[in-house]
DSSP file (Angstrom, degrees, kcal/mol; ACC not computed):
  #  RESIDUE AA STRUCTURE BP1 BP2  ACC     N-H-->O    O-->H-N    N-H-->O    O-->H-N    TCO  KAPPA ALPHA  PHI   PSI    X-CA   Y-CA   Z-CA
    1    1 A X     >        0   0    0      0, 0.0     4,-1.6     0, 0.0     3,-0.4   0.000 360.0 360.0 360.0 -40.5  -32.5  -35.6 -175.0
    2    2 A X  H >>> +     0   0    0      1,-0.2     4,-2.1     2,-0.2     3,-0.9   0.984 360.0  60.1 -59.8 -41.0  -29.7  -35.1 -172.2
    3    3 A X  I 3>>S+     0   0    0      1,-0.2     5,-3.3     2,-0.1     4,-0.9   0.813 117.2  30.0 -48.1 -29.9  -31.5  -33.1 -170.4
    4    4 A X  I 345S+     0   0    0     -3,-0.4    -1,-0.2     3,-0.2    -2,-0.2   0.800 120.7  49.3 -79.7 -47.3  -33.8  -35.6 -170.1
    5    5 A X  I <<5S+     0   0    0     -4,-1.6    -3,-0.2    -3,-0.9    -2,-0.1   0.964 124.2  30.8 -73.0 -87.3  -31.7  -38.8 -170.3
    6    6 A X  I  <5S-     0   0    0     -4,-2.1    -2,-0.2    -5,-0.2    -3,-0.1   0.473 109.1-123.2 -93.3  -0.8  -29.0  -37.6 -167.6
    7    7 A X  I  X< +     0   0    0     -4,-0.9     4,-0.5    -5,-0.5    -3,-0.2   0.991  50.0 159.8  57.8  84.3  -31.7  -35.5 -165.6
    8    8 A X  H  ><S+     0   0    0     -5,-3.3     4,-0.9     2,-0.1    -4,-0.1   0.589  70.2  63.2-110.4  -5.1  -30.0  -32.1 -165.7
    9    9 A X  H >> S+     0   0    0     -6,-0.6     4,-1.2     2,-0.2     3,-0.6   0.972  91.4  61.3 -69.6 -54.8  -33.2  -30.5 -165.0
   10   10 A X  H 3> S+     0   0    0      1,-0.3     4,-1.3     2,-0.2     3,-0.3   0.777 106.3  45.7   7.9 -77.9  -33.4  -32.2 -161.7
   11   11 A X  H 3X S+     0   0    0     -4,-0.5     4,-2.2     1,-0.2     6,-0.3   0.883 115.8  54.2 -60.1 -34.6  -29.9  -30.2 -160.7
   12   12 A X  H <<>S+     0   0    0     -4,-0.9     5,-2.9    -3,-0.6     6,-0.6   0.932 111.4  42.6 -72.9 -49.5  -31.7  -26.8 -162.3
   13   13 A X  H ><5S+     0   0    0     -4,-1.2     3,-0.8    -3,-0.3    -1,-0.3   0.857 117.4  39.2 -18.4 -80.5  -34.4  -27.2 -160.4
   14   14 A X  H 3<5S+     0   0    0     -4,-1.3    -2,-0.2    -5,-0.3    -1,-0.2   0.760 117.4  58.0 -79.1 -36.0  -32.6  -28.1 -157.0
   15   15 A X  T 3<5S-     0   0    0     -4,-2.2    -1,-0.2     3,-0.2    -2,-0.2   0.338 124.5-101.2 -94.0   1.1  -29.7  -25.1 -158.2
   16   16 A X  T < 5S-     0   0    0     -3,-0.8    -3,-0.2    -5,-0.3    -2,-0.2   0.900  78.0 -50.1  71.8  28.2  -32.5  -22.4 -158.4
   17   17 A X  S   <S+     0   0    0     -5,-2.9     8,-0.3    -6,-0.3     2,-0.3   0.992 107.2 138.0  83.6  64.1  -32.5  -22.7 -162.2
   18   18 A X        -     0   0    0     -6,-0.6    -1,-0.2    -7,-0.2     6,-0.2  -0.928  49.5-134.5-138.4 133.2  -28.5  -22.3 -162.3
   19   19 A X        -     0   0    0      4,-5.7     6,-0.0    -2,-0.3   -10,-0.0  -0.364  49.1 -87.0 -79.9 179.3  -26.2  -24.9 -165.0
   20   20 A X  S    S+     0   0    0      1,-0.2    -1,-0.1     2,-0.1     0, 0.0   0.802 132.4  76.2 -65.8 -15.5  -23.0  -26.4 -163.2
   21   21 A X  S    S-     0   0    0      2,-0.1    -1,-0.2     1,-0.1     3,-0.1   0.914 110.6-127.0 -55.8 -44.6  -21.7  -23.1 -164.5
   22   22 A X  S    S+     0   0    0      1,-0.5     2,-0.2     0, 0.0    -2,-0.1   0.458  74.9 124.1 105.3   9.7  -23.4  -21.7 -161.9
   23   23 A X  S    S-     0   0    0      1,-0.1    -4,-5.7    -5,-0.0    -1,-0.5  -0.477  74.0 -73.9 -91.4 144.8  -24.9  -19.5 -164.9
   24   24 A X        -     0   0    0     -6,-0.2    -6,-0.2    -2,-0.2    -1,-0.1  -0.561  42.6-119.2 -66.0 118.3  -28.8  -19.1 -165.8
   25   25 A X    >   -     0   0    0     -2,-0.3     3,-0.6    -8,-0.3    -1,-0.1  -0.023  40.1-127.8 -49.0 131.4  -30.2  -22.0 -167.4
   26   26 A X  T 3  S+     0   0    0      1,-0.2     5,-0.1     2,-0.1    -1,-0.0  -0.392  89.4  32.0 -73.7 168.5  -31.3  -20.2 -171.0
   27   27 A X  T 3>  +     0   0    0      3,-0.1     4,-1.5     1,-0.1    -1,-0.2   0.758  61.6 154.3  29.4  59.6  -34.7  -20.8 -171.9
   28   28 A X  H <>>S+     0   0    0     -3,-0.6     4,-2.1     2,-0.3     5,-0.5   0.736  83.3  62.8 -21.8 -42.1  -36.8  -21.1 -168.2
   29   29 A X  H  45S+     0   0    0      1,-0.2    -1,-0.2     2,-0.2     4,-0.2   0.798 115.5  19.8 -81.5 -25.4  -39.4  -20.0 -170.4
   30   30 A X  H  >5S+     0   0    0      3,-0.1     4,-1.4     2,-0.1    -2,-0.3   0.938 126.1  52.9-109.7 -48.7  -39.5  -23.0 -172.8
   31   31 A X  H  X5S+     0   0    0     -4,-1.5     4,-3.3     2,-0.2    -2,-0.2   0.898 102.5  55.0 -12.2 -87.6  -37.7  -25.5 -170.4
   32   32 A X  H  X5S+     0   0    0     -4,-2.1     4,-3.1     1,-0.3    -1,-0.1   0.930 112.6  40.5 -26.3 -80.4  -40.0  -25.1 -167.2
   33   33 A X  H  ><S+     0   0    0     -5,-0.5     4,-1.6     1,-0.2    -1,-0.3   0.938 115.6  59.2 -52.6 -42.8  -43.8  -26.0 -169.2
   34   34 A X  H >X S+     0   0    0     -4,-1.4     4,-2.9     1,-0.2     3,-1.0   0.963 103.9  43.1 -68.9 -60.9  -41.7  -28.5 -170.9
   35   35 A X  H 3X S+     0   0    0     -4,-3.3     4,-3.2     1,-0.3     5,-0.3   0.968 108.4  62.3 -30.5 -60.3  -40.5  -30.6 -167.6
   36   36 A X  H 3X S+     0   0    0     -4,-3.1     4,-1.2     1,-0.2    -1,-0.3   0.733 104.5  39.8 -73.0 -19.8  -43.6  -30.3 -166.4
   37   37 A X  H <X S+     0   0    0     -4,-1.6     4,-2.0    -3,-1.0    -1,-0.2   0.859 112.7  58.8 -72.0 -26.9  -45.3  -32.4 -169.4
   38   38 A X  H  X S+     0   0    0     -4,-2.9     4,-0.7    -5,-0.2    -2,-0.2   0.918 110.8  43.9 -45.4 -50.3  -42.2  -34.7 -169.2
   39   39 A X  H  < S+     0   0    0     -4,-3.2     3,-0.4    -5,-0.3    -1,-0.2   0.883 114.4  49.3 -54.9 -53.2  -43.3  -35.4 -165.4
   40   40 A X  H  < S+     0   0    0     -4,-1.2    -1,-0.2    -5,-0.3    -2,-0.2   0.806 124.8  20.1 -81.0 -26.1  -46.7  -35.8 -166.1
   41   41 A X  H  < S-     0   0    0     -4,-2.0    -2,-0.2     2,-0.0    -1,-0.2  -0.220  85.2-143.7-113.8  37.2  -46.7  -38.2 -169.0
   42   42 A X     <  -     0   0    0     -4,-0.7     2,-0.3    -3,-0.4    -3,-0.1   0.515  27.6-174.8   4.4  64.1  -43.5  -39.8 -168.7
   43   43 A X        -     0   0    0     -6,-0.1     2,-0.8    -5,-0.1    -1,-0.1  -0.547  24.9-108.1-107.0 175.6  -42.5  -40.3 -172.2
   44   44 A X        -     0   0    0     -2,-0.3     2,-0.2     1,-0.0    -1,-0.1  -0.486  24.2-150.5 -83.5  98.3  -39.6  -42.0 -173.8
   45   45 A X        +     0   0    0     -2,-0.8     2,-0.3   -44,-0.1    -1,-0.0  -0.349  14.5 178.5 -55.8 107.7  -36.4  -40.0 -175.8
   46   46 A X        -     0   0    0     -2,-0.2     2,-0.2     2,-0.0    -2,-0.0  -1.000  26.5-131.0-105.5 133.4  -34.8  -41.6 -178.3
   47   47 A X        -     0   0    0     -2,-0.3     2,-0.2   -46,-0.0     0, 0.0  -0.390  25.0-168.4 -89.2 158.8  -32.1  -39.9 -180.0
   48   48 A X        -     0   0    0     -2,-0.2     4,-0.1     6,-0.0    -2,-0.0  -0.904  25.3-108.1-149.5 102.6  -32.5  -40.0 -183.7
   49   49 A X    >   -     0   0    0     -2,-0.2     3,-0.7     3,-0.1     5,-0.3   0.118  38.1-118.9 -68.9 166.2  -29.7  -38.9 -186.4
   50   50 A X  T 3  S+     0   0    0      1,-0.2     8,-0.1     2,-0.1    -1,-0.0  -0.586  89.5  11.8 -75.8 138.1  -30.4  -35.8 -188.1
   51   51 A X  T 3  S+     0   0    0      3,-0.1    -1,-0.2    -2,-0.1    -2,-0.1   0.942  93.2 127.7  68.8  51.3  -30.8  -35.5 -191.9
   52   52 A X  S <  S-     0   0    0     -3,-0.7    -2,-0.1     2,-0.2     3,-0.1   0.427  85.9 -97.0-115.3   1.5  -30.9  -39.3 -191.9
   53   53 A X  S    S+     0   0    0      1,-0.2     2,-0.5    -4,-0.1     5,-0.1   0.073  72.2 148.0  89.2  -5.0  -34.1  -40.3 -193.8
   54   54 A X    >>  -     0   0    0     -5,-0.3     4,-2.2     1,-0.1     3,-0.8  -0.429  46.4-142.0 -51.6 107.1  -36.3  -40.7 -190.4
   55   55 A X  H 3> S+     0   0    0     -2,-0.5     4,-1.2     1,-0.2     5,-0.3   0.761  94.9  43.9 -53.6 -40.5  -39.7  -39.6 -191.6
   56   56 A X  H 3> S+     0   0    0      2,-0.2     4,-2.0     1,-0.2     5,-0.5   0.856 113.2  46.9 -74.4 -34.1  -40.5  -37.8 -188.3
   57   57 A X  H <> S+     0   0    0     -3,-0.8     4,-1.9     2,-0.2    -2,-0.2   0.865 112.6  53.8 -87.0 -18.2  -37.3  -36.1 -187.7
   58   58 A X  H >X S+     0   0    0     -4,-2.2     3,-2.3     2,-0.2     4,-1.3   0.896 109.9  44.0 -61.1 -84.1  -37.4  -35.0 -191.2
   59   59 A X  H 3X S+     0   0    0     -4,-1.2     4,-2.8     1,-0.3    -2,-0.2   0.819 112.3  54.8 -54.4 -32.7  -40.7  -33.5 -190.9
   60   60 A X  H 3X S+     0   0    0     -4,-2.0     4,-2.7    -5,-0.3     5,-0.3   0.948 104.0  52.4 -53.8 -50.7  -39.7  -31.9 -187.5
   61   61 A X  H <X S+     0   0    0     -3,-2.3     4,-0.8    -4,-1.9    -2,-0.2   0.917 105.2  58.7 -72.9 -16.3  -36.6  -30.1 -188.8
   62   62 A X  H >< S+     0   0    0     -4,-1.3     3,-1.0     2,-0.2     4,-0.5   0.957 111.7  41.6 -71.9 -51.4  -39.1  -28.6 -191.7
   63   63 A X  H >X S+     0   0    0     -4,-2.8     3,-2.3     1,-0.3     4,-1.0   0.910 109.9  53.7 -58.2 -66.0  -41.2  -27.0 -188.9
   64   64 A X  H 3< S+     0   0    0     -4,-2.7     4,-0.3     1,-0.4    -1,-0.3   0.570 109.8  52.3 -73.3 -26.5  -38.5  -26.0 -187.0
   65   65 A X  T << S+     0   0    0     -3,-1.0    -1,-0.4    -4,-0.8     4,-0.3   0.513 116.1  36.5 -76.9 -11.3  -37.1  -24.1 -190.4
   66   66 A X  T <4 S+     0   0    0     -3,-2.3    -2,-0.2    -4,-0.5    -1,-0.2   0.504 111.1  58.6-131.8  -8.7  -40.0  -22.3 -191.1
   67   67 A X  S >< S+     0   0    0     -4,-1.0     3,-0.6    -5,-0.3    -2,-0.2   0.587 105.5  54.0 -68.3 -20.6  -40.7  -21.7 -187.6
   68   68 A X  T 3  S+     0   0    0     -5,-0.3    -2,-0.2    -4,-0.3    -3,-0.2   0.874  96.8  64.2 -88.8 -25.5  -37.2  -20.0 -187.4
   69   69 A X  T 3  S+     0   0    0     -4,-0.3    -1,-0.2     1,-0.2     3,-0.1   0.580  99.4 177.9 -77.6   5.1  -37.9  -17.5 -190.5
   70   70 A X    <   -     0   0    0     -3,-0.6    -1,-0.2     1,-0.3     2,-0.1  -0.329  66.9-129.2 102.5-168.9  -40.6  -16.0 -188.2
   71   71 A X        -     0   0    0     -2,-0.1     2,-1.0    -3,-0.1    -1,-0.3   0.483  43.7-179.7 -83.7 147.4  -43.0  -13.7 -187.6
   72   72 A X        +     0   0    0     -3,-0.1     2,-0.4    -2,-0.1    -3,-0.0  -0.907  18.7 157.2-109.1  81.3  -41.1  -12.7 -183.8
   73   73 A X        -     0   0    0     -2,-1.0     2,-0.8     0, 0.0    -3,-0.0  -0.901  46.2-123.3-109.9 145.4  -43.6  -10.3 -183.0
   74   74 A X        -     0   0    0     -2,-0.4    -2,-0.0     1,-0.0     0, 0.0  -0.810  32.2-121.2 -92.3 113.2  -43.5  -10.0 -179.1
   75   75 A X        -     0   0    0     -2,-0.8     2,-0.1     4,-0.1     5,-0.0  -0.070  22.9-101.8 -71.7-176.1  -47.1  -10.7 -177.6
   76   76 A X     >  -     0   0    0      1,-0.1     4,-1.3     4,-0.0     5,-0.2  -0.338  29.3-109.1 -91.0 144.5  -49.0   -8.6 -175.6
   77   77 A X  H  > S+     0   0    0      1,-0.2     4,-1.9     2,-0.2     3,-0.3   0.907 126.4  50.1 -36.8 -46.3  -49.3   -8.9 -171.5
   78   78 A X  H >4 S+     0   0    0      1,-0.2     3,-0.6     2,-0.2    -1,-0.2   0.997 117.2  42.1 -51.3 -60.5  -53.1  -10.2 -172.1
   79   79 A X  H 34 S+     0   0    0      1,-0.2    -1,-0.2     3,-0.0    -2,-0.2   0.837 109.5  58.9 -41.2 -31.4  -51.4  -12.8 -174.8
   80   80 A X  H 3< S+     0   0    0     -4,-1.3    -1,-0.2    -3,-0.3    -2,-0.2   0.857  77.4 121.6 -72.8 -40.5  -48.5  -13.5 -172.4
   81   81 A X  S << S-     0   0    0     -4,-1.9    -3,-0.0    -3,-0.6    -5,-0.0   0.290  71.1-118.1 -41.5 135.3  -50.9  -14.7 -169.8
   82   82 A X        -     0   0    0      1,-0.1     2,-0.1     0, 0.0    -1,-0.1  -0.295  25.2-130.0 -88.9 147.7  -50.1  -18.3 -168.9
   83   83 A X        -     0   0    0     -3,-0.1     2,-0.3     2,-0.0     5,-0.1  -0.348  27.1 -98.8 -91.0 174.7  -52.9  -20.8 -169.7
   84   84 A X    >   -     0   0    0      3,-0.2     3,-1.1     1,-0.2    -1,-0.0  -0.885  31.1-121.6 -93.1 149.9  -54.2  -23.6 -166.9
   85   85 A X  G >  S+     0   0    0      1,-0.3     3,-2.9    -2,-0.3    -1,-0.2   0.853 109.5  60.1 -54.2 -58.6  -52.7  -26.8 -167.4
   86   86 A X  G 3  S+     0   0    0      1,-0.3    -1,-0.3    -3,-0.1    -2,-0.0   0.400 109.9  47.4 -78.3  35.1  -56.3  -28.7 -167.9
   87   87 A X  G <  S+     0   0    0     -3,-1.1    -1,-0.3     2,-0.1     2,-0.3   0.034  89.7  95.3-130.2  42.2  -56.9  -26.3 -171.0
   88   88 A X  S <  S-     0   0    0     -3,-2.9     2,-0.5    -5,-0.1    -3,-0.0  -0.687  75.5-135.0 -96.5 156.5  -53.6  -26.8 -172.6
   89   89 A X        -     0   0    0     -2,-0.3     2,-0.1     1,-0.1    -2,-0.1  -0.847  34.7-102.9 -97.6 154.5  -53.7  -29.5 -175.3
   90   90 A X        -     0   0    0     -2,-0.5    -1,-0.1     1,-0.1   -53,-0.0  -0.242  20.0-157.7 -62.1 147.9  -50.8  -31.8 -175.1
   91   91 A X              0   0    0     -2,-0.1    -1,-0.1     1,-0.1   -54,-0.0   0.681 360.0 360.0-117.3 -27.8  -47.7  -32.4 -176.7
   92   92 A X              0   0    0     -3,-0.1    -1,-0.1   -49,-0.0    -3,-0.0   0.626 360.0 360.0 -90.0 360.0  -47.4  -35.6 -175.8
């Protein structure tokens, strides 16, 4: 949500993908496509506490738990290949 919030991609962006550290922002790879739905469908952050009874953020941190136990198989160059925007589905 800061990034988003205080627009620190903005500076990443403008800093050649660099934090104020002057260090490489981590995750380009997940970041980047992500900005670029933010941009296009400008939607709204709300921070939400965690493990609070919020029916969405519950059900988020369960994907995110069973997303973290794997499989981390690294795909293939053919897989890697990046899709065009108007055949992506949306996340917003």
């Amino acid at each position: 949500v800061n990034c988003f919030r205080d627009r620190w991609w903005v500076r990443w962006q403008q800093n050649g993908w660099k934090n104020s550290k002057k260090e490489p922002v981590a995750n380009t790879d997940l970041w980047k496509p992500l900005i670029e739905q933010v941009q296009a469908k400008e939607p709204a952050f709300r921070w939400v506490k965690g493990h609070s009874g919020d029916p969405m953020n519950d059900l988020v941190d369960r994907l995110a738990v069973v997303a973290a136990l794997g499989p981390f198989e690294r795909p293939t160059p053919a897989a890697a290949a990046p899709v065009p925007a108007h055949e992506q589905s949306s996340l917003f």
